[in-house]
N, CA, C and O atoms as a GROMACS GRO file, in nm:
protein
  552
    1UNK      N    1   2.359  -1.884   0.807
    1UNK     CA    2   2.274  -1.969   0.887
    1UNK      C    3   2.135  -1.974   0.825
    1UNK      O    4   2.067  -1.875   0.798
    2UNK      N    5   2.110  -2.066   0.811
    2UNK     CA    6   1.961  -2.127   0.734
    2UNK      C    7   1.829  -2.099   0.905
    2UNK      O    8   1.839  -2.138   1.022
    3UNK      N    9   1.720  -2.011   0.829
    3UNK     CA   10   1.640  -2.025   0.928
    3UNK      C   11   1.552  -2.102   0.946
    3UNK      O   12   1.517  -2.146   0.837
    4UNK      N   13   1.478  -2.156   1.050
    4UNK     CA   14   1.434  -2.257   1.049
    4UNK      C   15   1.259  -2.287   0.961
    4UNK      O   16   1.193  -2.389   0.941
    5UNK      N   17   1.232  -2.115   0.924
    5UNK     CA   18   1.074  -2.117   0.839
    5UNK      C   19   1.122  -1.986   0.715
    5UNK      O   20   1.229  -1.925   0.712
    6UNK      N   21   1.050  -1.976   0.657
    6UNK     CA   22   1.066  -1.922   0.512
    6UNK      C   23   0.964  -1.842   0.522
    6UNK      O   24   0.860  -1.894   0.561
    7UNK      N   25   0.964  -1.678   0.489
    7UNK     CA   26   0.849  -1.610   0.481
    7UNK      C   27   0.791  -1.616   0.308
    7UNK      O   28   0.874  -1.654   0.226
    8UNK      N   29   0.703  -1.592   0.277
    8UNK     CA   30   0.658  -1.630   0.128
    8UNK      C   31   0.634  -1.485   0.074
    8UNK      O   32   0.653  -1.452  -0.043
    9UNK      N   33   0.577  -1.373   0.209
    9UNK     CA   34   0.606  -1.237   0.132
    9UNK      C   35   0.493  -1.176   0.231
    9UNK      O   36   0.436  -1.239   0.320
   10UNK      N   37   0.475  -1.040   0.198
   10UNK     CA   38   0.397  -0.960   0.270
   10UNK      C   39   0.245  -0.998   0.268
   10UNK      O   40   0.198  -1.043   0.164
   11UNK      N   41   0.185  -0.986   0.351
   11UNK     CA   42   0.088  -1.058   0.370
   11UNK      C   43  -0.063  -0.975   0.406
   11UNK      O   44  -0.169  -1.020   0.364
   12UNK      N   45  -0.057  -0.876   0.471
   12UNK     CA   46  -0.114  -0.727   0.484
   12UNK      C   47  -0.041  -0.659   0.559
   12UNK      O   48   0.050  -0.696   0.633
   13UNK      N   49  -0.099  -0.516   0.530
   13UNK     CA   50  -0.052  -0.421   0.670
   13UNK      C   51  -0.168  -0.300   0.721
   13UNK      O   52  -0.220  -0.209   0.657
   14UNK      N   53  -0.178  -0.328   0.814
   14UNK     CA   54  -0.337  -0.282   0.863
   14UNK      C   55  -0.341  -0.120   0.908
   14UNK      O   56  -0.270  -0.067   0.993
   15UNK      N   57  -0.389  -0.092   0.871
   15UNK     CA   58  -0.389   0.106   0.873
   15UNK      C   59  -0.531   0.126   0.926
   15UNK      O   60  -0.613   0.044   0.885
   16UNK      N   61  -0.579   0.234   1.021
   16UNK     CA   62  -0.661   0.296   1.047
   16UNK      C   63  -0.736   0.428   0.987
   16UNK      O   64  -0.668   0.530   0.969
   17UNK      N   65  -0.829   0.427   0.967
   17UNK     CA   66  -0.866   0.522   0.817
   17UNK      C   67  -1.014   0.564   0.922
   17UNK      O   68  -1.068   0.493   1.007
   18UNK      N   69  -1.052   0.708   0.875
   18UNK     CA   70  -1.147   0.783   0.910
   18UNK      C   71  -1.322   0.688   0.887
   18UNK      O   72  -1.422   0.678   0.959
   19UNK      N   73  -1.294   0.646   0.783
   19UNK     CA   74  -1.384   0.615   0.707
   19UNK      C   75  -1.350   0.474   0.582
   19UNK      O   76  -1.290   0.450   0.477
   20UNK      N   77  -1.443   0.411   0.691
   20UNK     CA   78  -1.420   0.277   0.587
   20UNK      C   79  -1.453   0.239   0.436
   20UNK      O   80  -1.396   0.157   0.365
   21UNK      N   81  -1.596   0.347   0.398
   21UNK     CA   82  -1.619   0.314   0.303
   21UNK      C   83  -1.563   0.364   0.201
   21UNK      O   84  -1.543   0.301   0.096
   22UNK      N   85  -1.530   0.497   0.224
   22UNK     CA   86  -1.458   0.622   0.166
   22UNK      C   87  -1.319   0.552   0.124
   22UNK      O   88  -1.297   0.550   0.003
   23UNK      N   89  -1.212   0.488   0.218
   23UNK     CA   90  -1.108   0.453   0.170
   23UNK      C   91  -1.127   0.277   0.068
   23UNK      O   92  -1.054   0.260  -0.030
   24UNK      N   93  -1.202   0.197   0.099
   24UNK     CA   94  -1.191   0.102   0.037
   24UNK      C   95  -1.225   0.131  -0.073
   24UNK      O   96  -1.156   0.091  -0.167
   25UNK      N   97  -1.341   0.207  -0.096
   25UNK     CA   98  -1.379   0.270  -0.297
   25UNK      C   99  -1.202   0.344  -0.313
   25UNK      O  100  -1.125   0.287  -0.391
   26UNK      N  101  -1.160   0.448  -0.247
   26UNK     CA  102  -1.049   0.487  -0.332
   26UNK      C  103  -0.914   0.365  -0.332
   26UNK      O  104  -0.822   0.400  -0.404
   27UNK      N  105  -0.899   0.264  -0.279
   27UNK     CA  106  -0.818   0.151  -0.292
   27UNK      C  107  -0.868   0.082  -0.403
   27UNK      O  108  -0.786   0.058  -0.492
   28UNK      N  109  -1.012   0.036  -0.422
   28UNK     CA  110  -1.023  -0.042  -0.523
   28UNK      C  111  -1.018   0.047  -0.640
   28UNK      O  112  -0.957   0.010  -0.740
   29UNK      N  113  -1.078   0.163  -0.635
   29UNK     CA  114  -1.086   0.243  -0.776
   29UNK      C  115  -0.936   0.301  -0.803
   29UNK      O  116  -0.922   0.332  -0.921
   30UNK      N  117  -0.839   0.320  -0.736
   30UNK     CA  118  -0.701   0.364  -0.777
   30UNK      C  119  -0.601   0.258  -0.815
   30UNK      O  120  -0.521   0.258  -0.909
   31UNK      N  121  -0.627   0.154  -0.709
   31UNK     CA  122  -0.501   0.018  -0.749
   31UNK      C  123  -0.543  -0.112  -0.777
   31UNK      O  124  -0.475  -0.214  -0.779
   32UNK      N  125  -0.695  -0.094  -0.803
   32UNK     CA  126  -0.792  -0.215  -0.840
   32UNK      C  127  -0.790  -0.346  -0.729
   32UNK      O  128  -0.807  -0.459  -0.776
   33UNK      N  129  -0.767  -0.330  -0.573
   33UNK     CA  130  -0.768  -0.398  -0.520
   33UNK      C  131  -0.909  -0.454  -0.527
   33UNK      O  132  -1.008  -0.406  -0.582
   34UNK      N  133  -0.896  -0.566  -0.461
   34UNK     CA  134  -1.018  -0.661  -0.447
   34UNK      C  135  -1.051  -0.659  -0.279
   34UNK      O  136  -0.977  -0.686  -0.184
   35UNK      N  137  -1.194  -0.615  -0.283
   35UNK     CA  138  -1.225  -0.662  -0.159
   35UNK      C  139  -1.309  -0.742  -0.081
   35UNK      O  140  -1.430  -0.751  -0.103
   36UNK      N  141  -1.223  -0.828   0.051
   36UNK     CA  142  -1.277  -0.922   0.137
   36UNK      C  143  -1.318  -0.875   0.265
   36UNK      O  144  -1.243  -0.819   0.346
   37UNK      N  145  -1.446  -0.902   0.282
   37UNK     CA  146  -1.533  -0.904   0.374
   37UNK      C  147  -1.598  -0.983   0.401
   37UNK      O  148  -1.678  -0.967   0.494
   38UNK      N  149  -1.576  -1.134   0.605
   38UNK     CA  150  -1.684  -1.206   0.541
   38UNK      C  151  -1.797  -1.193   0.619
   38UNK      O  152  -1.749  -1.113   0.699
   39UNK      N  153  -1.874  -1.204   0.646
   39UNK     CA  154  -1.966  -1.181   0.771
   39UNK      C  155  -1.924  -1.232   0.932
   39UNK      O  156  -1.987  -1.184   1.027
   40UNK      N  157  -1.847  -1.300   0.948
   40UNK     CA  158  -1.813  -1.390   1.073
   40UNK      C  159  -1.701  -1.267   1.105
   40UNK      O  160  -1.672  -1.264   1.224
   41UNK      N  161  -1.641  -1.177   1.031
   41UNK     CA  162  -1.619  -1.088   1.075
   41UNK      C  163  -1.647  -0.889   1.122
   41UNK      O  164  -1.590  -0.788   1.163
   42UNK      N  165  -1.757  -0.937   1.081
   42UNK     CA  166  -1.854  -0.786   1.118
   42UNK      C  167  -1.831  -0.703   1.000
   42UNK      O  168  -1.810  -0.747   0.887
   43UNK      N  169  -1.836  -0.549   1.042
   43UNK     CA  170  -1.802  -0.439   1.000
   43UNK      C  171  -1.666  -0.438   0.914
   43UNK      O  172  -1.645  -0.393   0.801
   44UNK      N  173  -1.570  -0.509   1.014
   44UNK     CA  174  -1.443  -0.468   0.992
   44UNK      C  175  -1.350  -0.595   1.092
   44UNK      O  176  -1.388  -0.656   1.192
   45UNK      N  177  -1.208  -0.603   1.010
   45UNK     CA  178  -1.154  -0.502   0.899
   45UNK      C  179  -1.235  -0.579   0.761
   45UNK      O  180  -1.300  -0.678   0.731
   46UNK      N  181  -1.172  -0.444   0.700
   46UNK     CA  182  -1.233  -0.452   0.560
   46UNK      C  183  -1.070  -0.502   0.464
   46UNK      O  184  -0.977  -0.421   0.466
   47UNK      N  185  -1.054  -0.637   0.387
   47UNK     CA  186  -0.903  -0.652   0.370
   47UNK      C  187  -0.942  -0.666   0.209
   47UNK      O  188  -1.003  -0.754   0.149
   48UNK      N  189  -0.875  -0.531   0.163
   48UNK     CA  190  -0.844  -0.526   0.018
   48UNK      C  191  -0.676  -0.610  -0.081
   48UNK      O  192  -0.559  -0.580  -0.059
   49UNK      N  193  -0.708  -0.674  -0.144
   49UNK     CA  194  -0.591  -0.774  -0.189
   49UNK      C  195  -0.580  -0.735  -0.333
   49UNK      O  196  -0.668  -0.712  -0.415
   50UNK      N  197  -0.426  -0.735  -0.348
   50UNK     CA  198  -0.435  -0.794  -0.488
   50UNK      C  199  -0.331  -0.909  -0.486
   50UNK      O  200  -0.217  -0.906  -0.439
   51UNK      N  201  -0.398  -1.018  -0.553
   51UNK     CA  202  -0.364  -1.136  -0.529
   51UNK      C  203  -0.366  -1.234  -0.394
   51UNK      O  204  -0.446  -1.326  -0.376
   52UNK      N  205  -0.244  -1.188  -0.288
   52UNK     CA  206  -0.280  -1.210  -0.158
   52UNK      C  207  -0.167  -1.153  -0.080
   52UNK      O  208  -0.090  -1.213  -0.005
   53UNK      N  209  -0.171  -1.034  -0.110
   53UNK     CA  210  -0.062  -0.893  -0.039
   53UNK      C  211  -0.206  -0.788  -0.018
   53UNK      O  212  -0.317  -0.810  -0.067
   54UNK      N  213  -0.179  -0.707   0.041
   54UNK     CA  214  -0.275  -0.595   0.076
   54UNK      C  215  -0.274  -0.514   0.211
   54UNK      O  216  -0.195  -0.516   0.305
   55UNK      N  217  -0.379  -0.449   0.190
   55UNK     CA  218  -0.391  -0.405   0.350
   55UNK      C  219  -0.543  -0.461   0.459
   55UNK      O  220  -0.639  -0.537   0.457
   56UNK      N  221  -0.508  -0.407   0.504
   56UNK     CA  222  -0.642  -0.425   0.624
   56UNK      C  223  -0.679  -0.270   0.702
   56UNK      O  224  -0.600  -0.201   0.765
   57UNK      N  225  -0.829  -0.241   0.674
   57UNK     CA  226  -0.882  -0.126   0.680
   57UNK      C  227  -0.942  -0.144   0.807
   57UNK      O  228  -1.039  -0.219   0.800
   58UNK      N  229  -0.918  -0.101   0.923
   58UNK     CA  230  -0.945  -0.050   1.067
   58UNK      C  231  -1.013   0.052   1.071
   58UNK      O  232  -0.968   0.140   0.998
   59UNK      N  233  -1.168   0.096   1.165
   59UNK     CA  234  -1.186   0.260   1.190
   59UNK      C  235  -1.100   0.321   1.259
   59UNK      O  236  -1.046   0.234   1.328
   60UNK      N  237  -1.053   0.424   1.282
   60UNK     CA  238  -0.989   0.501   1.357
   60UNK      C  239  -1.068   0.586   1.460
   60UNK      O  240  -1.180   0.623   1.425
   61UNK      N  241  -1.020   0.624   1.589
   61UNK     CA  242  -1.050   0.693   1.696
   61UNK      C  243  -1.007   0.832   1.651
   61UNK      O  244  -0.892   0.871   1.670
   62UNK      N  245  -1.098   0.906   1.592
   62UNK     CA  246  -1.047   1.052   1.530
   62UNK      C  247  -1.014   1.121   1.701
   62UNK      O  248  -0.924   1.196   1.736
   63UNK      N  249  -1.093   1.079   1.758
   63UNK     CA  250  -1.103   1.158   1.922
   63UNK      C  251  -0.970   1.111   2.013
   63UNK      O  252  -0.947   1.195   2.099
   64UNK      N  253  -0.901   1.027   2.014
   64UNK     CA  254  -0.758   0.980   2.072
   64UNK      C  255  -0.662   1.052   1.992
   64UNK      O  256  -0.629   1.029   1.876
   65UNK      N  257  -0.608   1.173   2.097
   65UNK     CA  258  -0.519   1.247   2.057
   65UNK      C  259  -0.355   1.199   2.106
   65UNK      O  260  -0.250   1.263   2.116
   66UNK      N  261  -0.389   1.067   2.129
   66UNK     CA  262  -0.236   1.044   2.230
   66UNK      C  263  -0.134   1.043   2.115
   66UNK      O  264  -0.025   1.065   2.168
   67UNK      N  265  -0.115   1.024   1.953
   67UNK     CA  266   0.012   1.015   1.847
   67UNK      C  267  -0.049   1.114   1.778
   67UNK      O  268  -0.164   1.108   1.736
   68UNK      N  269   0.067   1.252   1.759
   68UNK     CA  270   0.028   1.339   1.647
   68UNK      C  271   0.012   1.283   1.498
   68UNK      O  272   0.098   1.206   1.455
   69UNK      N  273  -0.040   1.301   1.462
   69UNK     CA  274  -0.069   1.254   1.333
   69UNK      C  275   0.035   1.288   1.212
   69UNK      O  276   0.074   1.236   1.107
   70UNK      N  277   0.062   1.431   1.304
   70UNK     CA  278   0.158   1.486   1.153
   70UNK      C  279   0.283   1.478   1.262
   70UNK      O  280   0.354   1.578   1.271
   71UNK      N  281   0.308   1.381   1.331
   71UNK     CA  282   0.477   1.325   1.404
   71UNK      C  283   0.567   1.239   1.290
   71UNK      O  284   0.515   1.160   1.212
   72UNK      N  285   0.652   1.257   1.292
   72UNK     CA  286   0.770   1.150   1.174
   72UNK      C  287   0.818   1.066   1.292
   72UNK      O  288   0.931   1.018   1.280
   73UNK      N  289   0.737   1.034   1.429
   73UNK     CA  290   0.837   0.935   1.515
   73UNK      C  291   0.780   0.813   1.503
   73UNK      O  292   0.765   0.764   1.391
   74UNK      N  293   0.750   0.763   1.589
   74UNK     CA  294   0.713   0.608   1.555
   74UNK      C  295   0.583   0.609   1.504
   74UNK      O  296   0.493   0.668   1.563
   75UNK      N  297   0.557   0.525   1.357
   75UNK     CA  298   0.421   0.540   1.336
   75UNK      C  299   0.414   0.471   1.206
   75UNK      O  300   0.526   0.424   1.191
   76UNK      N  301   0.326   0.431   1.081
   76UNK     CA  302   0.348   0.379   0.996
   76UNK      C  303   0.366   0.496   0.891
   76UNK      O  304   0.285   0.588   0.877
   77UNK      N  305   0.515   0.475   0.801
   77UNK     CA  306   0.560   0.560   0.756
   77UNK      C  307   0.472   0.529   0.614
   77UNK      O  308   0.383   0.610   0.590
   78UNK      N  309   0.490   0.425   0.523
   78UNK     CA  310   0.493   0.382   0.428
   78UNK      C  311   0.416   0.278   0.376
   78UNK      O  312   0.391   0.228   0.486
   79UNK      N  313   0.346   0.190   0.282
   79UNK     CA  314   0.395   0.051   0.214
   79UNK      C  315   0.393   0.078   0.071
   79UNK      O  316   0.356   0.178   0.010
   80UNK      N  317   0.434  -0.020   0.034
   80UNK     CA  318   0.469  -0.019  -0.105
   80UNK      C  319   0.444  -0.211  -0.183
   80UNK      O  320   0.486  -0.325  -0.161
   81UNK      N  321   0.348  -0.139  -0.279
   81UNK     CA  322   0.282  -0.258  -0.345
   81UNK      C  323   0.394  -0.308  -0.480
   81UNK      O  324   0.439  -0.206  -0.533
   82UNK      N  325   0.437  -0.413  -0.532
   82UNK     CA  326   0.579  -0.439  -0.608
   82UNK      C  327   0.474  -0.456  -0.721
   82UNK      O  328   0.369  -0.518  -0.699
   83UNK      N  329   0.509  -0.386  -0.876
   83UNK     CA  330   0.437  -0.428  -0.972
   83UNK      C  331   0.577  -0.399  -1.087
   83UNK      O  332   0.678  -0.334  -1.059
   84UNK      N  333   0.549  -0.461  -1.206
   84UNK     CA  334   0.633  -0.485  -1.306
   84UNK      C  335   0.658  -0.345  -1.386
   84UNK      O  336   0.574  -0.255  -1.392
   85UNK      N  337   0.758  -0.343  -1.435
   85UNK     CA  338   0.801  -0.191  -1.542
   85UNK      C  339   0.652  -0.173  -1.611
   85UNK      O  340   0.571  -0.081  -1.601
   86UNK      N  341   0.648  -0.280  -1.675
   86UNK     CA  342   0.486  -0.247  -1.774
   86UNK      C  343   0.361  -0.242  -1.689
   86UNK      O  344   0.257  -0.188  -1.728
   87UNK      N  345   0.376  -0.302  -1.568
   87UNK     CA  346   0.272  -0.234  -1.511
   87UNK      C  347   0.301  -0.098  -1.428
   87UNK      O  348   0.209  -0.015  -1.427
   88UNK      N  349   0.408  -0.071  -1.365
   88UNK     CA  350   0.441   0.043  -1.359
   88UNK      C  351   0.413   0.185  -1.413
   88UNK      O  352   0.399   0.290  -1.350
   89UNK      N  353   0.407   0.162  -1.546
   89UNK     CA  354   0.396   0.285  -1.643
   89UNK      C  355   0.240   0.277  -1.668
   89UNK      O  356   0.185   0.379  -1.709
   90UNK      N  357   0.164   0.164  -1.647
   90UNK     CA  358   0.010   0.166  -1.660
   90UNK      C  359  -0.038   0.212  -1.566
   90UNK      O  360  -0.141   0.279  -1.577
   91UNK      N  361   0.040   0.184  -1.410
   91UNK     CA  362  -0.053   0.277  -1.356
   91UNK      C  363  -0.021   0.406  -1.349
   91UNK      O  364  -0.116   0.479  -1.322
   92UNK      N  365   0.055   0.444  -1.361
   92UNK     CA  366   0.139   0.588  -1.414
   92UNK      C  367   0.062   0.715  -1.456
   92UNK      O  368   0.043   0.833  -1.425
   93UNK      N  369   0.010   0.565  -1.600
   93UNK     CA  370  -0.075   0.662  -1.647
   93UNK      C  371  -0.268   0.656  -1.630
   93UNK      O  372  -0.355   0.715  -1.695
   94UNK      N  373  -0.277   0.565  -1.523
   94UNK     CA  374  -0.411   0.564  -1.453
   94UNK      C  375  -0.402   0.639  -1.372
   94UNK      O  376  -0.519   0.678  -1.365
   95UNK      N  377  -0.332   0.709  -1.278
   95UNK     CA  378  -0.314   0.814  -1.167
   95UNK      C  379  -0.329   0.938  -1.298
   95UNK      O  380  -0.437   0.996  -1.294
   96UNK      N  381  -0.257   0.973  -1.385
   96UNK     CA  382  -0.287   1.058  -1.443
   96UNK      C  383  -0.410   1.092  -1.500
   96UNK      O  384  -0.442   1.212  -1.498
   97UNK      N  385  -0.519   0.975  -1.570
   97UNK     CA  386  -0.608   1.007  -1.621
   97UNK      C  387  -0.708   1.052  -1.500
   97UNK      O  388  -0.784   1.148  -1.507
   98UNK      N  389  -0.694   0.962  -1.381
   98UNK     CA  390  -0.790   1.006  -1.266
   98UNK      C  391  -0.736   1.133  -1.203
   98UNK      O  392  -0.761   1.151  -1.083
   99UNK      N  393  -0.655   1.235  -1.281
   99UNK     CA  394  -0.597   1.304  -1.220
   99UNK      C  395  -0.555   1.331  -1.041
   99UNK      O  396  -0.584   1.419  -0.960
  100UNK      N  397  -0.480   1.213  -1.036
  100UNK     CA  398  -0.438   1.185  -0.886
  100UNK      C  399  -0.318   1.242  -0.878
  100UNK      O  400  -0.241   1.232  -0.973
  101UNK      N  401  -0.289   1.298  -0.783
  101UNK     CA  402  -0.155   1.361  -0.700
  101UNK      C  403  -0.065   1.278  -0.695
  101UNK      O  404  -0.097   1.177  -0.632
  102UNK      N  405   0.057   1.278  -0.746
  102UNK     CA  406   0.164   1.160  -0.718
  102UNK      C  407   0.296   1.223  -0.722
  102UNK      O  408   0.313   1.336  -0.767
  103UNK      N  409   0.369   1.166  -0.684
  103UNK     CA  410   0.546   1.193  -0.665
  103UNK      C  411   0.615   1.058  -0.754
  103UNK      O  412   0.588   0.938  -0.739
  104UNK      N  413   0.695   1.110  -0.831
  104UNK     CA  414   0.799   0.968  -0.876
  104UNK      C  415   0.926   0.995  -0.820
  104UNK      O  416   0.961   1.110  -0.795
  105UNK      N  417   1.019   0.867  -0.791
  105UNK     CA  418   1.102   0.906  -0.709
  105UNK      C  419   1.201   0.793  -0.820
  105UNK      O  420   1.146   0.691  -0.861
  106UNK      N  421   1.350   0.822  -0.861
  106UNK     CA  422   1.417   0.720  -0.901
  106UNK      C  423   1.520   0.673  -0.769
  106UNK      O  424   1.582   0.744  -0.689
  107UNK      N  425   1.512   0.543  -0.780
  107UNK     CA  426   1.595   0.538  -0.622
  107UNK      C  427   1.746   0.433  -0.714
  107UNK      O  428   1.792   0.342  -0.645
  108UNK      N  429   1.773   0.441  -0.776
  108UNK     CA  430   1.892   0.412  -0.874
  108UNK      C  431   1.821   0.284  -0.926
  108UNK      O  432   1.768   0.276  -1.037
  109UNK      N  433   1.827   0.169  -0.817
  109UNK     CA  434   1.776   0.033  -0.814
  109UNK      C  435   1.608  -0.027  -0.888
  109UNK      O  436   1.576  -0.127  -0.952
  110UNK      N  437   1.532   0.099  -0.834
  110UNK     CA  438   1.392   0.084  -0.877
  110UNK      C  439   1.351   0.209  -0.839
  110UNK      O  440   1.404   0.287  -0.760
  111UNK      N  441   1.205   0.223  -0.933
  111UNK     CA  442   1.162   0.362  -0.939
  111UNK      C  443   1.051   0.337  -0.850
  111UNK      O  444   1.010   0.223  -0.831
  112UNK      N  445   0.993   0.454  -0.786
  112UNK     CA  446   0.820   0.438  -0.727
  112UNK      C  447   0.755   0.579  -0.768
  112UNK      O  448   0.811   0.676  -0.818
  113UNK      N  449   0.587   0.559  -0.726
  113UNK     CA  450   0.541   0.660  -0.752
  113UNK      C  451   0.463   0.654  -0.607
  113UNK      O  452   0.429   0.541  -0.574
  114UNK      N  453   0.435   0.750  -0.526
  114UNK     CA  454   0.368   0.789  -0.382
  114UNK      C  455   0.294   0.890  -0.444
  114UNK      O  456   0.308   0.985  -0.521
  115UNK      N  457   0.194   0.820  -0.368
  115UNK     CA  458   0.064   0.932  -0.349
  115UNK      C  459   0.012   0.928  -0.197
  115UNK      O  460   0.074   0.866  -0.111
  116UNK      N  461  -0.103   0.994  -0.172
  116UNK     CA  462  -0.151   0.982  -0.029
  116UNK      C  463  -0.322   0.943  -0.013
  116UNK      O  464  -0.396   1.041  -0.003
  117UNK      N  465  -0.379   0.820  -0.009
  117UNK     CA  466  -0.501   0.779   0.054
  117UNK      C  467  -0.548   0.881   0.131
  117UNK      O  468  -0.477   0.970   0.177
  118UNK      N  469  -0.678   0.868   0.147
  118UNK     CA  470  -0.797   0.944   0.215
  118UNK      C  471  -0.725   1.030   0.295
  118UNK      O  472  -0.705   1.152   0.286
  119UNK      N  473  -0.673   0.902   0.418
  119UNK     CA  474  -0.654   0.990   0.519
  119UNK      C  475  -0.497   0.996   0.555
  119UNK      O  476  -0.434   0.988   0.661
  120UNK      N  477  -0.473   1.008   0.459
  120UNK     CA  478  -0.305   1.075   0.453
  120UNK      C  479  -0.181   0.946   0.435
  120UNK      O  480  -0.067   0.960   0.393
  121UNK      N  481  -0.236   0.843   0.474
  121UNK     CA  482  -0.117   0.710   0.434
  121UNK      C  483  -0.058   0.730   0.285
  121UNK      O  484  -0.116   0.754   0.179
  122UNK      N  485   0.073   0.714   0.316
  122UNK     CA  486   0.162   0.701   0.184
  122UNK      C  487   0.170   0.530   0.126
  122UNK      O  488   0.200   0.429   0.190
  123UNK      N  489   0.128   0.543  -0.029
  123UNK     CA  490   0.105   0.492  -0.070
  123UNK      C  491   0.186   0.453  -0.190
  123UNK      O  492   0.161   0.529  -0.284
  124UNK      N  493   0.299   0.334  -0.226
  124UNK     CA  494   0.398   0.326  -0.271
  124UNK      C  495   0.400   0.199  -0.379
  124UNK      O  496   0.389   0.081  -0.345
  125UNK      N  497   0.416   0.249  -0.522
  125UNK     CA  498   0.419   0.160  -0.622
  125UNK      C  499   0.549   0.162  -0.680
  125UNK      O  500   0.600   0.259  -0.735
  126UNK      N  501   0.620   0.002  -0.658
  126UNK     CA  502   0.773   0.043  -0.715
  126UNK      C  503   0.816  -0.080  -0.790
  126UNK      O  504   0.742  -0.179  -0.790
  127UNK      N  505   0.929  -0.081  -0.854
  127UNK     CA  506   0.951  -0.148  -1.004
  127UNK      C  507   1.091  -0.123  -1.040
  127UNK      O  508   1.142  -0.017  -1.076
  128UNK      N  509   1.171  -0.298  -1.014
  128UNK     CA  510   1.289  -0.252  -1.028
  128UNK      C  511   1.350  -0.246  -1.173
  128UNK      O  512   1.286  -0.281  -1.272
  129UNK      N  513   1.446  -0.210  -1.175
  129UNK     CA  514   1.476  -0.118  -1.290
  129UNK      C  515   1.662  -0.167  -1.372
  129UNK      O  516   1.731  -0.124  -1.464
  130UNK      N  517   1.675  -0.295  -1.250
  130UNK     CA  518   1.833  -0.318  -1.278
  130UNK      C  519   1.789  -0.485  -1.311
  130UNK      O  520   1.670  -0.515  -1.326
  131UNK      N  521   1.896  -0.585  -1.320
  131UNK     CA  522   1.828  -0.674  -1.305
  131UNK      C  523   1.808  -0.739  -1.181
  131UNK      O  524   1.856  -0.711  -1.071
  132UNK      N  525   1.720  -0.844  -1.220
  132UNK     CA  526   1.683  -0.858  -1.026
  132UNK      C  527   1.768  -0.949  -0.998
  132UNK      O  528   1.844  -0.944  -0.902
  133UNK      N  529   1.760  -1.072  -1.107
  133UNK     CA  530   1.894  -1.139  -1.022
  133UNK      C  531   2.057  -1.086  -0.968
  133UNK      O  532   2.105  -1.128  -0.862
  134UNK      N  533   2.108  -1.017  -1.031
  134UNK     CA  534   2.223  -0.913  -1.007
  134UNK      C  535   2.148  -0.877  -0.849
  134UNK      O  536   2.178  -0.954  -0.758
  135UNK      N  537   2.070  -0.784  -0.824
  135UNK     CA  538   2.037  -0.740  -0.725
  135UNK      C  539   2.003  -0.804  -0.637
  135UNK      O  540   2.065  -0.764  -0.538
  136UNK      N  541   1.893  -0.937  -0.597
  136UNK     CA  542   1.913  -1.007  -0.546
  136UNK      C  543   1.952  -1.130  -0.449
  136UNK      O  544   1.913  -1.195  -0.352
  137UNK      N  545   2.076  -1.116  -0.564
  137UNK     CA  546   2.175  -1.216  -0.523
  137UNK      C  547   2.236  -1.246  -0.421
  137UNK      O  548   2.291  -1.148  -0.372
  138UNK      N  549   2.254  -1.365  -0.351
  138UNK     CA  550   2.303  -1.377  -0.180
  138UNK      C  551   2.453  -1.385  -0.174
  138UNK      O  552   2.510  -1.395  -0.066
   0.00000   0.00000   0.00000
């Protein structure tokens, strides 16, 4: 069944962070996002892009204890930014020179590398590894 609108792709995903200024320098200085801010929208959010995928930077209520922070139940687990094998291995080795903390994970299909932002969001760069049309395919 054909639906009736077409999504074009991820568009942001908005996370709450301690500190706005603190996380947008480590977004732009780790994954070279670009950031938009315009005045008609204040303070915030603060929406870092690359290209026109990204996130959106919210303050957080450090004082609202109602969701544990360190809970695995409902909450934002993940995102993951899609970049090419050759860019893959570039930033690979930009996490390394900035000596950043990272995990690589092979998931058969495509590889990623996770690290963790300021305030603990997992942060996911992945790159498939088979071909894509094979994979794909409807």
């Amino acid at each position: 069944m054909k639906h009736k609108f077409e999504i074009n792709g991820l568009d942001h995903v908005a996370i709450r962070v301690k500190d706005l200024e603190r996380s947008a320098e480590w977004y732009t200085k780790l994954l070279g996002l670009k950031r938009y801010q315009t005045p008609e929208w204040g303070h915030y959010p603060v929406f870092l892009l690359a290209n026109r995928s990204g996130i959106a930077l919210f303050p957080a209520n450090p004082n609202d204890t109602a969701i544990d922070p360190t809970s695995r139940n409902v909450k934002l687990d993940h995102f993951a930014f899609n970049v090419s094998r050759e860019n893959f291995e570039k930033a690979r080795k930009h996490y390394e020179e900035l000596d950043m903390d990272y995990t690589f994970s092979d998931h058969h299909y495509f590889h990623s590398i996770y690290t963790k932002d300021p305030d603990g969001h997992t942060v996911e760069l992945t790159t498939i590894v088979v071909d894509e049309q094979d994979f794909y395919k409807q």
